[in-house]
PLY file of the C-alpha trace (Angstrom):
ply
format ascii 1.0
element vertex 461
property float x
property float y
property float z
element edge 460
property int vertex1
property int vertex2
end_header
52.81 3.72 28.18
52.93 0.57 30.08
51.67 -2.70 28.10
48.28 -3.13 29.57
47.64 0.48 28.41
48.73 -0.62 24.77
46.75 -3.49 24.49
43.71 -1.60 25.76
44.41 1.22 23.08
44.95 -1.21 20.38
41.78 -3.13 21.47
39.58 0.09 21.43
41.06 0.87 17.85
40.45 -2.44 16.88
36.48 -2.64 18.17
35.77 1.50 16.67
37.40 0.61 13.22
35.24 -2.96 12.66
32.46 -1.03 14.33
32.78 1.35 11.35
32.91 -1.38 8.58
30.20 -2.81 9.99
28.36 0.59 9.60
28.98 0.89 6.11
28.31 -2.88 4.75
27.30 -3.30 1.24
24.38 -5.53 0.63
23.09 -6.40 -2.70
18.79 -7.11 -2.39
17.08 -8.32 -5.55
13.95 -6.48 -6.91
11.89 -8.95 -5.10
13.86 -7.86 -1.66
13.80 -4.33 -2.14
10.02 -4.30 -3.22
9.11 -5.95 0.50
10.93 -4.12 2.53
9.75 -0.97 0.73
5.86 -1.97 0.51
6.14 -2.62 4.20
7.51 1.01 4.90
5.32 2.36 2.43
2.50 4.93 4.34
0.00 4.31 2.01
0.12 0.49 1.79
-0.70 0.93 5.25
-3.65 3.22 4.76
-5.44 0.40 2.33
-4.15 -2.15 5.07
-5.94 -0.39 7.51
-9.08 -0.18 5.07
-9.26 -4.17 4.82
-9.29 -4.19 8.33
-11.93 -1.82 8.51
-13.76 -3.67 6.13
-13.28 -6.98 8.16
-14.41 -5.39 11.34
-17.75 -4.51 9.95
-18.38 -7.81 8.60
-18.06 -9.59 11.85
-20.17 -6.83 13.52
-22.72 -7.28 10.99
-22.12 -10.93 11.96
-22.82 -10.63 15.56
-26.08 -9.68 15.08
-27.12 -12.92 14.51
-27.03 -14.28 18.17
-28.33 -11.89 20.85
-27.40 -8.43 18.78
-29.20 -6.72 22.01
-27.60 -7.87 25.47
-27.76 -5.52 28.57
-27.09 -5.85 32.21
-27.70 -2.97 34.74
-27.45 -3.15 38.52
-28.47 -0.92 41.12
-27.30 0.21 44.40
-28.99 2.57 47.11
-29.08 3.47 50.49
-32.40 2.91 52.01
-34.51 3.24 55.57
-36.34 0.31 56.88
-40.07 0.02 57.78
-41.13 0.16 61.09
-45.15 -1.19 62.00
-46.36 1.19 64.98
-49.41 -1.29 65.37
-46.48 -4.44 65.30
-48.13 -5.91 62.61
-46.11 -9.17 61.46
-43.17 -8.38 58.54
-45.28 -10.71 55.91
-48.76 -8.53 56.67
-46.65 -5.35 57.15
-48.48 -4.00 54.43
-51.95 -4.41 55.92
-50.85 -1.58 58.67
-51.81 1.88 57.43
-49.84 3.56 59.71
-46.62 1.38 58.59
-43.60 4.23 57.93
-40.28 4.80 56.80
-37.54 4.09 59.93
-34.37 6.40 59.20
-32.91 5.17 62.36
-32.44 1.85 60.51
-30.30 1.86 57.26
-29.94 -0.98 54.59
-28.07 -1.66 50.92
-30.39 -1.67 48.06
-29.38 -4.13 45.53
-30.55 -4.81 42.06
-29.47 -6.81 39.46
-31.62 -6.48 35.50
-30.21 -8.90 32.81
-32.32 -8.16 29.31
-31.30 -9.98 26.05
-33.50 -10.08 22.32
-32.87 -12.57 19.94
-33.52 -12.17 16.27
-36.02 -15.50 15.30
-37.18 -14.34 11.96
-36.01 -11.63 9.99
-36.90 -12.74 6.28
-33.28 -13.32 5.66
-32.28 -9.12 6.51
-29.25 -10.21 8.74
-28.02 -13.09 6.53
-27.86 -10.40 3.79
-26.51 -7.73 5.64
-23.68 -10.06 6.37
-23.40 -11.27 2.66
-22.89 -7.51 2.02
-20.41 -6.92 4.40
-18.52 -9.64 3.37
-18.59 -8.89 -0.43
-17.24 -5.03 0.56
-14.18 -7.09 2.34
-13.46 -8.36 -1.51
-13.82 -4.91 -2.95
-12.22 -3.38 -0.03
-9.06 -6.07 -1.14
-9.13 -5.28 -4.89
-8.48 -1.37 -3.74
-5.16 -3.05 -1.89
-4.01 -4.56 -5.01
-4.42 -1.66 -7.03
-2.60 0.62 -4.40
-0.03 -2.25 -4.43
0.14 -2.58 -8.26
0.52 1.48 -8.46
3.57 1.16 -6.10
5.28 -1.94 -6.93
5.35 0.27 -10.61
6.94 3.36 -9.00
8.99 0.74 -7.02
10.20 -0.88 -10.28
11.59 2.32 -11.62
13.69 2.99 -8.76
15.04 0.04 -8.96
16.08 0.16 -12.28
17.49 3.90 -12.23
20.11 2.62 -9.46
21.16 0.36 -12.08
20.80 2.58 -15.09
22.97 4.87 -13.25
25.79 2.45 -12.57
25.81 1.41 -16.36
26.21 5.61 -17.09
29.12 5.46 -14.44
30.65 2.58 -15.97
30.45 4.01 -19.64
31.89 7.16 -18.80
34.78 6.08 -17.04
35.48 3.85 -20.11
34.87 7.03 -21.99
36.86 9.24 -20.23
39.99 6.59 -20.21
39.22 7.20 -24.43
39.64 10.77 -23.60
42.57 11.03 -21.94
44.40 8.73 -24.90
42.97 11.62 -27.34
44.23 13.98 -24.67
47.43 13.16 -24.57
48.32 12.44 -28.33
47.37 15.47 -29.04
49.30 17.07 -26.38
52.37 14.74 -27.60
51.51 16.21 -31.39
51.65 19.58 -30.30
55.01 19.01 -28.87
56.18 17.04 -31.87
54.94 19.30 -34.23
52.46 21.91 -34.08
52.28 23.13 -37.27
50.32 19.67 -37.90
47.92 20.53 -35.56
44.45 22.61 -36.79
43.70 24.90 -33.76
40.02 23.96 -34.58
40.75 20.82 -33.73
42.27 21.68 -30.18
39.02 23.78 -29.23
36.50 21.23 -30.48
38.24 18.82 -28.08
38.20 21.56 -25.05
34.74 21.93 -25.73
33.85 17.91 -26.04
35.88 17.58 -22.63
33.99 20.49 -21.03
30.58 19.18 -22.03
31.99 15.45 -20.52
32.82 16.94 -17.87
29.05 18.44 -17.48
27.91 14.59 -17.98
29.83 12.86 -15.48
28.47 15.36 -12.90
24.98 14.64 -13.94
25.30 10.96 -13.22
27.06 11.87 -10.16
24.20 13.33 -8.77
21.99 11.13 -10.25
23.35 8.37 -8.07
23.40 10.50 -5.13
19.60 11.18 -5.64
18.77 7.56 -6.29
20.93 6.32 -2.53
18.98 8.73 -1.11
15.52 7.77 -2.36
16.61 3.88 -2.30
17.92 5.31 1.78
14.00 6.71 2.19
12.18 3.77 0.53
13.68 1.27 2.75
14.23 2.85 5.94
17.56 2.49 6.23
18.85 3.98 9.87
21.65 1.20 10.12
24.08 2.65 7.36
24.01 -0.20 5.05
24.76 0.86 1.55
22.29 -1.37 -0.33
22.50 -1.81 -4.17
21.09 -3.91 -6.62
21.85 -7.92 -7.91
21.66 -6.96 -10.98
24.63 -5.33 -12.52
23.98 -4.64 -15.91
21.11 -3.14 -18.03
19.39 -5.63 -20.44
16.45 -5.60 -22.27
13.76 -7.66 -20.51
12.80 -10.71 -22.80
9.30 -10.38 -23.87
7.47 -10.21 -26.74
5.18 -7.24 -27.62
1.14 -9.15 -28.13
-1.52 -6.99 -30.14
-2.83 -4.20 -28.55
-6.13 -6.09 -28.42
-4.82 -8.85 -26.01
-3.94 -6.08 -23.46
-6.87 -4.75 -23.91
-8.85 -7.89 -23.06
-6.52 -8.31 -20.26
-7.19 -5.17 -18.73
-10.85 -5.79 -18.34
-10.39 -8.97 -16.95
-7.86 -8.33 -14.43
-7.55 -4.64 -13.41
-8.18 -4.75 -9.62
-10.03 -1.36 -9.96
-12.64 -2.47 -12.38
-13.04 -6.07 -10.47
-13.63 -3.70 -6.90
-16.25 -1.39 -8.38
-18.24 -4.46 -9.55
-17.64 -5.84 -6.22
-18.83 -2.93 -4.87
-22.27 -2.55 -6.74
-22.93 -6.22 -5.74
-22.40 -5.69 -2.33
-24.89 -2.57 -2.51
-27.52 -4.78 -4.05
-27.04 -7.16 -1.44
-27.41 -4.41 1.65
-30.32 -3.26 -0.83
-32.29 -6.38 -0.14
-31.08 -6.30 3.44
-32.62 -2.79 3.59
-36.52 -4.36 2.21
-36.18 -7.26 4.87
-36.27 -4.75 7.63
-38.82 -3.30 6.84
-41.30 -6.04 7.04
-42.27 -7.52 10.28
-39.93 -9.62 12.20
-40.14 -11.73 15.07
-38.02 -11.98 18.38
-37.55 -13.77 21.25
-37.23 -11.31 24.50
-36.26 -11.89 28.43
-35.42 -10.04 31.11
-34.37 -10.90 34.43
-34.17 -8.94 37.89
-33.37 -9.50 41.50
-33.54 -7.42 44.03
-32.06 -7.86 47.36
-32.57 -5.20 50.45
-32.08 -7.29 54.11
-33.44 -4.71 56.27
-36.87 -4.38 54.49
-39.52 -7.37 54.82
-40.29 -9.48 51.82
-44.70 -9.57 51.31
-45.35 -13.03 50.00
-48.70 -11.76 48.63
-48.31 -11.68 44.93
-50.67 -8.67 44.53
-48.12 -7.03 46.33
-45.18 -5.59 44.56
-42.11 -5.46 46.60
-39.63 -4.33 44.52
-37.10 -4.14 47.30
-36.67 -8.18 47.56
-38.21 -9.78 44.44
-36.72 -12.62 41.85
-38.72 -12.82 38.37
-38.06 -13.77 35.25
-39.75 -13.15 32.31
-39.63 -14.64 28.54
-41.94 -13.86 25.10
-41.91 -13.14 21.53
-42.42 -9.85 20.43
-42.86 -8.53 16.51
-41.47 -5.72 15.50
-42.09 -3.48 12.49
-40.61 -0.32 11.47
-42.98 2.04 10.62
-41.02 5.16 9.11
-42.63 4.17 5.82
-41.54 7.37 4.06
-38.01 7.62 5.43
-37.60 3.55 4.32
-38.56 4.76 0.60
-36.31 7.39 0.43
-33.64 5.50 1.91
-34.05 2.62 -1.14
-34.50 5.23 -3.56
-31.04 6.57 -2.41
-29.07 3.37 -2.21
-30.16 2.55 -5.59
-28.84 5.91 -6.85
-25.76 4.78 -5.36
-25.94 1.82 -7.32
-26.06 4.05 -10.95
-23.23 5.83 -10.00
-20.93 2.86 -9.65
-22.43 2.31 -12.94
-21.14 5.14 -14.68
-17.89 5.04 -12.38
-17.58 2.18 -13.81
-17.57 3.11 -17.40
-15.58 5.90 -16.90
-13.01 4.37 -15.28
-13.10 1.68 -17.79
-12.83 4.38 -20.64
-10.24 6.01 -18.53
-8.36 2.29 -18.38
-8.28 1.39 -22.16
-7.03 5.08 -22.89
-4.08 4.52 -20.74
-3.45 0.68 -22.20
-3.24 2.80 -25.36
-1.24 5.30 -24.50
1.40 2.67 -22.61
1.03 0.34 -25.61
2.44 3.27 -27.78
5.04 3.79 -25.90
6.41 0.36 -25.43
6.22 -0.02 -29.23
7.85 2.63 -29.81
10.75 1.95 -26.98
11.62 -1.36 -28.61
12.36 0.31 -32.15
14.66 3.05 -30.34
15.97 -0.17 -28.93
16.71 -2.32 -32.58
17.75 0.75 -34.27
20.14 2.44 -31.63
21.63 -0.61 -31.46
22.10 -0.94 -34.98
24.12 2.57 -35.11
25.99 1.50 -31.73
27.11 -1.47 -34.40
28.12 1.26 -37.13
29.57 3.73 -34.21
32.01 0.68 -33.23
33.42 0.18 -36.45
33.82 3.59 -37.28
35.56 4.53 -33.91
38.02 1.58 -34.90
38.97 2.58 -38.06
39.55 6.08 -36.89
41.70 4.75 -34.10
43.78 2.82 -36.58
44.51 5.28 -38.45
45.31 7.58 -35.82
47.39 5.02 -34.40
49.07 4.92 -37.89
49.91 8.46 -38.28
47.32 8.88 -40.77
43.95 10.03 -39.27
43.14 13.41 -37.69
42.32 14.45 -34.05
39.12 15.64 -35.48
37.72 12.33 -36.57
38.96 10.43 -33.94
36.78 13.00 -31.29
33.93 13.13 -33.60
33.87 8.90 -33.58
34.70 8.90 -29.69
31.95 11.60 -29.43
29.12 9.33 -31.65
30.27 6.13 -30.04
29.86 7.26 -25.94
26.64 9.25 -27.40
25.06 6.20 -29.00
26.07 3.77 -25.66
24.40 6.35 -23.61
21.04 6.25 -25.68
20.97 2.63 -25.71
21.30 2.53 -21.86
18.51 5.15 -21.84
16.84 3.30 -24.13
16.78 0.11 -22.63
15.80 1.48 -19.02
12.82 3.42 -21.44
11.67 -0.20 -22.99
11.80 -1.76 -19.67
9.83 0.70 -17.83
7.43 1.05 -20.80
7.05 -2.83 -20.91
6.09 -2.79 -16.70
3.82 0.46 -17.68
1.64 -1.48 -19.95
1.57 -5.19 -18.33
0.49 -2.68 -15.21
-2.18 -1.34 -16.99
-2.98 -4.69 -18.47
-3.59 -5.92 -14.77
-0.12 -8.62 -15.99
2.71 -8.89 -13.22
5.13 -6.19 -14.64
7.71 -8.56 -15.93
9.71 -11.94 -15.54
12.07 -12.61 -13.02
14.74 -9.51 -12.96
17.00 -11.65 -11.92
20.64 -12.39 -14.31
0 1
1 2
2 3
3 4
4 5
5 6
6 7
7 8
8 9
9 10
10 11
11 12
12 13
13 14
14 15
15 16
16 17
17 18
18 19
19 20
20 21
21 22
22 23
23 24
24 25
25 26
26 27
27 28
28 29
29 30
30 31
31 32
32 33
33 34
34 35
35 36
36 37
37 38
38 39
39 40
40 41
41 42
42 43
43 44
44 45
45 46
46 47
47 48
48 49
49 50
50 51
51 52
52 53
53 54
54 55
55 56
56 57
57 58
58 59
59 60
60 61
61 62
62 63
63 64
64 65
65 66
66 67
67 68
68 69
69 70
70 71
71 72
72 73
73 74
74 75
75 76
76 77
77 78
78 79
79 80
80 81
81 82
82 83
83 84
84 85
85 86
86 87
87 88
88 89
89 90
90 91
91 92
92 93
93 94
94 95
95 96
96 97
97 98
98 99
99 100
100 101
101 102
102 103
103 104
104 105
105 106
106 107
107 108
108 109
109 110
110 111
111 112
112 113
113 114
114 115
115 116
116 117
117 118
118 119
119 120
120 121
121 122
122 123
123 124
124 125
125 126
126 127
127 128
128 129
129 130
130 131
131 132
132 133
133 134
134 135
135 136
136 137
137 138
138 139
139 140
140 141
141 142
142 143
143 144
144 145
145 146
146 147
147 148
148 149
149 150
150 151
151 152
152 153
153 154
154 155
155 156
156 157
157 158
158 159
159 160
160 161
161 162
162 163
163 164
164 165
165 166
166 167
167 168
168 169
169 170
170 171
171 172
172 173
173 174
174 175
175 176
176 177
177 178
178 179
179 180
180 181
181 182
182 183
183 184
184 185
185 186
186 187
187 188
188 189
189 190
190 191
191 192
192 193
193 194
194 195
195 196
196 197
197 198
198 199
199 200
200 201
201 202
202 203
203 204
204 205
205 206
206 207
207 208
208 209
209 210
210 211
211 212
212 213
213 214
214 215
215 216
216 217
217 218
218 219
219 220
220 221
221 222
222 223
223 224
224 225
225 226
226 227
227 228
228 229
229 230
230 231
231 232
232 233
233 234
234 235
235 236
236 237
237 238
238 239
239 240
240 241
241 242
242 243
243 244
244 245
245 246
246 247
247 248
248 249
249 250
250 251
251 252
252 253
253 254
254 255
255 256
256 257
257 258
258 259
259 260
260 261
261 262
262 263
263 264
264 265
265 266
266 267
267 268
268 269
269 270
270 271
271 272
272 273
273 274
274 275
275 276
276 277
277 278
278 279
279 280
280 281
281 282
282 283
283 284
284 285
285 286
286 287
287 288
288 289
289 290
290 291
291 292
292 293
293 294
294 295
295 296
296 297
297 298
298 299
299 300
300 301
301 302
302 303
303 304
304 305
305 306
306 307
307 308
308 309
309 310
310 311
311 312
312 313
313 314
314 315
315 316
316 317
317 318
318 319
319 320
320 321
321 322
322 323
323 324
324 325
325 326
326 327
327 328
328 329
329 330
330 331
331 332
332 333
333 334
334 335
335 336
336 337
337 338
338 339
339 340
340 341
341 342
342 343
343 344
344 345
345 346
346 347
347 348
348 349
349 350
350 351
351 352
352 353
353 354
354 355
355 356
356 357
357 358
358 359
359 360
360 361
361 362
362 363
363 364
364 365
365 366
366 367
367 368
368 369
369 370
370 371
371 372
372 373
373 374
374 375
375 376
376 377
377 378
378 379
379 380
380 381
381 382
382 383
383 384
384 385
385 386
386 387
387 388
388 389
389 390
390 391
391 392
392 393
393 394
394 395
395 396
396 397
397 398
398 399
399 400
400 401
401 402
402 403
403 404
404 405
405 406
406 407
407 408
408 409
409 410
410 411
411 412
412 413
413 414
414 415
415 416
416 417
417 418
418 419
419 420
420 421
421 422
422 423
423 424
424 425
425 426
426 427
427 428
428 429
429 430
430 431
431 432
432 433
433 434
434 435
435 436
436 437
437 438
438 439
439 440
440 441
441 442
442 443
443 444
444 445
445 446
446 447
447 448
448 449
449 450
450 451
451 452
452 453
453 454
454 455
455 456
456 457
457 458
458 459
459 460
């Protein structure tokens, strides 16, 4: 191989093997990160998105209506014969000659142009309204995006947390299984040493607590593998970045727990659901008053405009005679208008304010529907932060209890069984209170969601 060819190898191996790390980066996004790069992937963010757009489209139609809401321009173009006078009357008295007739030997272009417009002059107020309603269903129309985006950010919040609820498991129980192998091996050293000192119990209750670790380290195997993959999904990720999270450990978020009443209050206050069905109703009442202005008379300006241009045919000066081949007018007035469907106007009110009674009772279901689930999450956040305090109280006991067994083992004077049953209690217990914590924390964003509160302080360590 001569040394061009080398260097050309050793270049290529070079360029496919930082090509590859470059595939495989780690990057570490905060909770803040990951939640905007997932809400802009997200499908149905982009459904409500489209929604406010919606929404904003029919407010500025409604608001072109106010200048010229009726503008139309039409033009015409024919083929036509000219007019020949056997009795060679001149082309302005043309018409005077009763034996005047159509000449198909000569052919012109017919041209005409018709500009028409109508401009609203008094309306009592039924387009200002029907604007004002349009733009108060924008509002409502945003409150439904917050709501979809506090539902999601929740969800969003979750995963988040599981990738780092999972790395705490894997963390513990490689700690753990270090523990087991020491157990593993003294016992393995005791039945070499003497096994007449060993209870055989004691052997197969250690098999057994091995086999069932070995069942919980595949669990959180998985579980990380299912939470790359979903993290993979949420954000879209096609360049083979391995994101994880900032934060490292699992903590308890730093709150306190208020009354149940003061999330209550909240709720009604700031819930984006409640706050876009009252929206909602006042925009109805709004088009409802829109609806009564059009039905009373209104008054418009009107014009039209035409010209009509056709060389081969004569233009008659005499205005009694309409030449519609060659002609220029223009015309302007007011016109009044009044709808006069009196029955189909009734039942049209009679409808929109039936519309208006069920957002009504929407309402108070929904709100029903609201405080039962501030309840419900309130519950369960109180009852995550005991599990909290008290697991971490026997964690405390756990400790102590797997030193003093390890001591003594150490010593010569404790037994294999104690020392698995205290290894067994301890990695139990620092599971729970990892569960535990990710519980409280996901119980505490549950009911500041349902509160209408931002689901927590910064996440951030």
């Amino acid at each position: 191989m001569t040394t061009r060819t080398s260097s050309i190898f050793f270049l290529l191996i070079l360029f496919i093997g930082s090509a590859s790390l470059r595939a495989q980066d780690t990057l570490r996004i905060s909770f803040e990160e990951f939640l905007a790069i997932a809400l802009e992937n997200s499908g149905q963010m982009k459904v409500v998105d489209t929604k406010v757009d919606l929404a904003e489209n029919r407010s500025q139609m409604a608001k072109d209506q106010r200048f010229l809401p009726s503008l139309t321009f039409r033009s015409e173009h024919a083929v036509v014969p000219g007019v020949t006078s056997p009795n060679n009357f001149p082309e302005e008295q043309i018409y005077l000659d009763g034996d005047a007739y159509n000449d198909w030997d000569k052919i012109g272009l017919y041209t005409r142009l018709r500009l028409q417009g109508v401009q609203p002059v008094f309306t009592w107020g039924a387009i200002n309204k029907a604007i004002d309603a349009a733009e108060i269903g924008v509002k409502a129309t945003q409150k439904e995006y917050e709501a979809t985006h506090a539902e999601i950010e929740l969800r969003l919040y979750d995963l988040y947390h599981s990738y780092i609820f999972a790395l705490e498991i894997e963390r513990l129980l490689v700690d753990a299984e270090d523990k087991v192998r020491q157990i593993e091996n003294a016992l393995n050293k005791q039945l070499e040493d003497d096994p007449s000192e060993v209870d055989e119990s004691d052997v197969f209750k250690f098999k057994v607590f091995k086999a069932q670790f070995g069942i919980q380290k595949e669990e959180v195997t998985q579980s990380l593998v299912f939470v790359r993959e979903t993290w993979n999904y949420a954000l879209r990720n096609e360049a083979g970045t391995v994101y994880e999270p900032t934060v490292r450990f699992l903590d308890p978020i730093e709150t306190e727990i208020q009354g149940i009443g003061y999330y209550q209050n909240s709720a009604t206050v700031n819930r984006a659901e409640l706050e876009g069905l009252e929206l909602g109703k006042h925009a109805l009442k709004t088009y409802i008053s829109s609806l009564k202005a059009q039905n009373l008379p209104g008054l418009y300006l009107g014009f039209t405009t035409t010209f009509a241009s056709t060389p081969i045919r004569p233009r008659q000066p005499n205005p009694f005679i309409s030449t519609p081949e060659n002609t220029f007018n223009t015309a302007v007035g007011f016109t009044i208008r009044q709808n006069l469907n009196f029955f189909q106007a009734k039942t049209s009110l009679a409808r929109s304010k039936l519309e208006v009674n069920r957002l009504d009772y929407l309402k108070d279901a929904m709100q029903d529907g609201i405080m039962l689930e501030v309840n419900e999450a309130y519950r369960n956040a109180a009852l995550a932060e005991v599990k909290v305090e008290k697991t971490d109280e026997a964690l405390l006991i756990a400790k102590e209890w797997l030193r003093m067994e390890q001591l003594d083992y150490d010593l010569g004077f404790g037994e294999p069984k104690d020392l698995v049953d205290a290894v067994k209690q301890e990695l139990e217990l620092r599971l729970t209170e990892k569960q535990h914590i990710f519980e409280f924390n996901s119980a505490m964003a549950k009911l500041n969601k349902s509160a209408g509160l931002p689901l927590t302080t910064s996440t951030e360590k």
